[in-house]
C-alpha positions in Angstrom: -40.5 -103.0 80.1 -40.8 -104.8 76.8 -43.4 -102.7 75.6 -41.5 -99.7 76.1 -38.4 -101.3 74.7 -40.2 -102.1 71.3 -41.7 -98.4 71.4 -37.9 -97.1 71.3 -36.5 -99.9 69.2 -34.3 -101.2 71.6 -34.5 -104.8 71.1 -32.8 -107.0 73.8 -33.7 -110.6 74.3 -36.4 -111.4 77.4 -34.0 -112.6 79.5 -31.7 -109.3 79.0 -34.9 -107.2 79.3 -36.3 -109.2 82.6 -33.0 -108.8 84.2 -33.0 -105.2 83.4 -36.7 -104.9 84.8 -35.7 -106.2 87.9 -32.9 -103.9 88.4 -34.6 -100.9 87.6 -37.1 -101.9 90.0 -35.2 -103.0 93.0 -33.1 -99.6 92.6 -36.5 -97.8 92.1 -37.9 -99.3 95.0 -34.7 -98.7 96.9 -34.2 -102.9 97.2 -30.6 -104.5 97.5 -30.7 -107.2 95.2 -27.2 -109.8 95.4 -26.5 -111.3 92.0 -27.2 -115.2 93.2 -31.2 -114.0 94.4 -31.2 -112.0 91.2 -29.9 -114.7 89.3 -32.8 -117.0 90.8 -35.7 -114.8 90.3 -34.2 -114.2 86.5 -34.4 -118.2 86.3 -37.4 -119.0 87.8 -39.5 -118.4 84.7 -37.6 -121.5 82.9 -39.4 -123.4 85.3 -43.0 -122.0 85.7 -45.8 -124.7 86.5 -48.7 -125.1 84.5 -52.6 -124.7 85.4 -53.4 -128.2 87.0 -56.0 -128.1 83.5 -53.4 -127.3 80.9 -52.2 -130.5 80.3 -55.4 -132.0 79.8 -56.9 -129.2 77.7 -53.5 -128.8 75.7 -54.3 -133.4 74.8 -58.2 -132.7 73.9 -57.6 -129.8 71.8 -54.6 -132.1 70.2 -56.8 -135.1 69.6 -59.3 -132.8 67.9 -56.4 -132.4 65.4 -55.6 -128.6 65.9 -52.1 -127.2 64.9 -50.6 -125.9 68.2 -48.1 -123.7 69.0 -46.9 -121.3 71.3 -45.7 -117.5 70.4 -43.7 -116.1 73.2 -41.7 -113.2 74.0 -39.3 -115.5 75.2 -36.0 -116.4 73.3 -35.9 -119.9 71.7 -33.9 -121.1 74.4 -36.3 -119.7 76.8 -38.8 -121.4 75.4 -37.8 -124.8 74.5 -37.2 -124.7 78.6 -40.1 -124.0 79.9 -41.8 -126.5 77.8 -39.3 -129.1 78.6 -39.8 -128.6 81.8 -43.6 -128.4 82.0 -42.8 -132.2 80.1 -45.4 -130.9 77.1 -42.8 -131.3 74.2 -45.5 -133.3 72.5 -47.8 -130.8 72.5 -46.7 -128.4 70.5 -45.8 -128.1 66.6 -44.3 -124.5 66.6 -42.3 -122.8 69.5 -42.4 -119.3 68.1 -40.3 -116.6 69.5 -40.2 -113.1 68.9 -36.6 -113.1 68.5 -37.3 -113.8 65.3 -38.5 -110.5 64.4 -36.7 -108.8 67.2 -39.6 -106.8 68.6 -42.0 -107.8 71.7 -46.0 -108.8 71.6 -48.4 -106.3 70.8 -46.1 -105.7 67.5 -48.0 -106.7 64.3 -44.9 -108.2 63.6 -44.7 -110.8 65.8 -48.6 -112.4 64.7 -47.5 -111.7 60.6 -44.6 -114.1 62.0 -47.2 -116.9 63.5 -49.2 -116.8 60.2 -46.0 -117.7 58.7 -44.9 -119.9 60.8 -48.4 -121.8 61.4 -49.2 -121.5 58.0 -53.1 -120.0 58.6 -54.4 -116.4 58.1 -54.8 -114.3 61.5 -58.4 -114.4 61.4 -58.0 -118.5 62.0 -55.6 -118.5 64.6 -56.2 -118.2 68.2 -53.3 -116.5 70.0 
């Protein structure tokens, strides 16, 4: 759904563009959808769990004194959220989001914004 959106320029933020996926989905699928179990499903990606590994991997790669970030499709809120509430605000030095540029991941535009943002050429960023 975001991919199409960026191919017709129609911005919306992630959380305007997941809701609308739903929809279009339950109605497509011909699923009644009440507004508190849509509103759930919406809100359950503000509180996704990480891999049991993440955590540690996310510390080694931190102690070897790597710049981290994370570049996300999601809006700054979004993203601040889910990383509160994975409790790895530590971890991280930039929460990129693509609202920013106001077009979703594959767009060039979005990885010319972590080179920016992180400071490094492409070719030395892993993303």
């Amino acid at each position: 759904y975001t991919w199409l959106r960026s191919l017709m320029g129609r911005y919306v933020n992630f959380e305007k563009a997941t809701e609308g996926a739903l929809r279009f989905t339950c109605t497509h699928l011909g699923l009644s959808l009440d507004d508190e179990t849509h509103q759930r499903l919406s809100d359950a990606y503000l509180h996704l769990t990480p891999y049991a590994d993440t955590a540690d991997a996310v510390r080694r790669l931190k102690a070897a004194g790597l710049p981290l970030g994370i570049i996300s499709n999601g809006s700054h809120c979004s993203i601040e959220q889910v990383v509160t509430n994975s409790e790895m605000n530590w971890a991280f030095d930039q929460l990129i989001s693509v609202e920013d540029v106001q077009v979703f991941k594959p767009d060039s535009r979005v990885y010319s914004l972590a080179e920016k943002r992180m400071g490094f050429p492409k070719e030395n960023i892993l993303f």
